[in-house]
N, C-alpha and C positions, 0 to 999 in steps of 0.2 A: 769282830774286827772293828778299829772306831779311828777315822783320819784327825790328827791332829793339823791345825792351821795356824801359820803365822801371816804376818804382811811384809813378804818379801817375793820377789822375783820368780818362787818356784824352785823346785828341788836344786837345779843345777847352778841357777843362779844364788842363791841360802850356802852349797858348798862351793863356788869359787870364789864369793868374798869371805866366804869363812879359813879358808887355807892362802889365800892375799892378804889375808891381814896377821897373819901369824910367820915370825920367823921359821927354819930348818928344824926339826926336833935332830937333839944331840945325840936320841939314841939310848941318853939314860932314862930306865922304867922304874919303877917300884914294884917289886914282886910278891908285895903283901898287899898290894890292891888293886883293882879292875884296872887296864888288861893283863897287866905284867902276872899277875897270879893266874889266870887262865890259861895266858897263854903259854908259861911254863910250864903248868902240867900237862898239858899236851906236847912240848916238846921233852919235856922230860919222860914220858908214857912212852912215847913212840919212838926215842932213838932214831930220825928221819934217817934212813939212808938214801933217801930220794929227792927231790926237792920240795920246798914248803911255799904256799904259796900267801902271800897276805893280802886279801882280797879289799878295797877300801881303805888304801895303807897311807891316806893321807900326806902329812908332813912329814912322816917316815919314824913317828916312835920304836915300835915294836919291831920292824923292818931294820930298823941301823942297829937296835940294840942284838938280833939276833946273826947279821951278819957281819958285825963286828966279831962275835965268835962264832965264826966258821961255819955256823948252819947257810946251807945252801939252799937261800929264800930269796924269790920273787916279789915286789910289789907292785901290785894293780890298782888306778886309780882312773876313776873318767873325766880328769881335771887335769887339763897339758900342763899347766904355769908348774902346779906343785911336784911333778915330776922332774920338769925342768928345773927344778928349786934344788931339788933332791939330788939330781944325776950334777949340779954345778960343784953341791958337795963333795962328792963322792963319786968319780965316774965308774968304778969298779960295781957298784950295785944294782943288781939284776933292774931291770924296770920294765913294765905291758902297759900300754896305754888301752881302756876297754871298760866296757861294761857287764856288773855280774849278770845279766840279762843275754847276752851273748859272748861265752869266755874264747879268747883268742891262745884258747892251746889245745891239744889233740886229747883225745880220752884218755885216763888212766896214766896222768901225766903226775901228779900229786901225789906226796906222802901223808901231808895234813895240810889245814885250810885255816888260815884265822880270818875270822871275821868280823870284825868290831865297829860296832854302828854302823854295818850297811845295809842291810836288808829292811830295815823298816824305813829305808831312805825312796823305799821305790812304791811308785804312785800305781803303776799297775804290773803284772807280770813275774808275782810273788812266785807263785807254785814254779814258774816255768824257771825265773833261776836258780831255786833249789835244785831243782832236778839237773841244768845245766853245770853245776858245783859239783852235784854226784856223779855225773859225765868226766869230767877232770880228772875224777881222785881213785887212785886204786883200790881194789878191794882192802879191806880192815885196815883203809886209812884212818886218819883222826880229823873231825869238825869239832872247832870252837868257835860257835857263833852268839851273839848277842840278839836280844830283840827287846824293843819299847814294849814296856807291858801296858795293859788298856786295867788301871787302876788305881785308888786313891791318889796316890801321890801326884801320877800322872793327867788326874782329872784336876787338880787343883792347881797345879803348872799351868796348863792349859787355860784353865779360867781365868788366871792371871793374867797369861797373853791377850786375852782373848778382852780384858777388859783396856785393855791398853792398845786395839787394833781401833780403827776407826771403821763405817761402816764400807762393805764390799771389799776390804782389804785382804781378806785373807785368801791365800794359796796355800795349796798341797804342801807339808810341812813332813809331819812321819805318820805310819801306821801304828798303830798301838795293838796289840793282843794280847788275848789271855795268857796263860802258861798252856792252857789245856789247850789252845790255837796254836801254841809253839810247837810244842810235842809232835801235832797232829802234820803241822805241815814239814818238820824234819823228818817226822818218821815214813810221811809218805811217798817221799822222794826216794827213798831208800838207804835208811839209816839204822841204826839201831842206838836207840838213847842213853847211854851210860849214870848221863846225872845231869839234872837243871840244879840253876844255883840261884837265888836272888839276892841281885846288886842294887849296893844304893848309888856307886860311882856319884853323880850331881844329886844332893837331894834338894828339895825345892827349899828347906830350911837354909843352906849354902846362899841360898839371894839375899838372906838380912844380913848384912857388914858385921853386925854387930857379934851375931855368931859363929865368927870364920875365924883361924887361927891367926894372930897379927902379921906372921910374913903373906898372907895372902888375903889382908884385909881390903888393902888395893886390889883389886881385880887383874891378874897377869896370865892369859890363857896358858902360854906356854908353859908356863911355872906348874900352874895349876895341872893341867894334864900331866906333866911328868912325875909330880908328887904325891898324885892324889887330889881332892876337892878335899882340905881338910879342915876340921872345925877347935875351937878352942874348946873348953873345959865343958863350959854348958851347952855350947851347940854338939861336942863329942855327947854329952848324958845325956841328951834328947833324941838324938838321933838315935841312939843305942837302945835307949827305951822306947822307940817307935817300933824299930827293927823286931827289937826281943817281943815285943807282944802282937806285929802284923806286920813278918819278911812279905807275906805275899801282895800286899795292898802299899807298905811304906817302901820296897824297894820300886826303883825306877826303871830298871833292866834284869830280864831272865838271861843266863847264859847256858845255854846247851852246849854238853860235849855229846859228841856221835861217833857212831866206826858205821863206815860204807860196808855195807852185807851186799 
């Protein structure tokens, strides 16, 4: 396991001007790239008849787009404003103010769990909220979670920040892990692993302008996360040729799916 560091305020403070500086998400995903293809085949697998809960559910992508049709999903975030952002939209949209470190619903409450970019957001108390997640979810429910992987691509992000920090600046940022540290700590909360996937979602080549597709040459997070992080012609062949010769080193994110045994 290897902490990554930026120079900013610390976890909480890194996500609440990260979700203040961005408008409501509309709710539309792409389901041919990270998360919208995850998280569809797990809602597509499972047929929830239960409630879904979306753990880390941000500005409310995945969240608006699922309860806009009819799935019966919860979003959880430990960031009041963005909730509040969310329920001004829409006051019909389930919402839990909380942390995945201690979940504010009763056992075996869950038919599935998305989770996207939260778990390597926490600085300590990894293992305990797996296991609080598996607390939630009923048996041969469905996990789709994400984790920062501890690898090339990763190490070279990093570097970059890291050269642009000045000195004593850096705080707790993300945790990084292997794949074989993912597996380990899903499966020991009490999981059983169906399939890890490697994502490139941001790849660190997305930071040169040069190689980003022209509507999102400007930088527009919004945009960018509901579209995808997409690249033009030669940042699409590089990327693809990074990919096709080293998913496990050139992707940025592993995504586990699980079923609670």
């Amino acid at each position: 396991m290897r902490i990554s560091y930026r120079a900013h305020g610390g976890s909480h403070d890194y996500w609440q001007r990260r979700w203040d500086g961005v408008a409501v998400d509309s709710g539309a995903i792409n389901r041919d790239r990270y998360p919208g293809l995850y998280a569809e085949r797990v809602i597509a697998a499972q047929r929830p008849t239960g409630p879904v809960l979306e753990a880390g559910c941000g500005a409310g992508r995945v969240l608006r787009y699922y309860h806009d049709r009819g799935i019966d999903i919860v979003g959880l975030d430990f960031i009041a404003s963005v909730l509040a952002a969310i329920r001004d939209e829409d006051t019909s949209i389930r919402l839990a103010a909380g942390d995945i470190g201690l979940l504010p619903f009763p056992d075996q409450t869950f038919s599935a769990v998305l989770a996207f970019g939260l778990y390597h957001g926490l600085e300590f108390g990894l293992e305990a909220a797996m296991a609080d997640t598996r607390r939630i979810m009923k048996t041969d429910a469905l996990l789709c979670a994400s984790m920062r992987l501890d690898n090339l691509q990763n190490r070279v992000t990093d570097r970059m920040a890291a050269h642009a920090m000045g000195p004593g600046e850096g705080r707790f940022h993300k945790l990084n892990l292997t794949s074989g540290e993912f597996k380990a700590l899903v499966g020991g909360a009490g999981f059983e692993i169906l399939r890890l996937d490697y994502v490139e979602n941001m790849s660190f080549l997305y930071k040169f302008p040069y190689l980003r597709h022209a509507s999102q040459r400007v930088f527009n997070e919004n945009a960018a996360r509901g579209e995808g992080y997409r690249f033009n012609l030669l940042g699409h062949a590089a990327q693809r040729t990074a990919m096709a010769l080293m998913p496990g080193q050139m992707a940025n994110l592993a995504v586990i799916t699980a079923r609670a045994v």
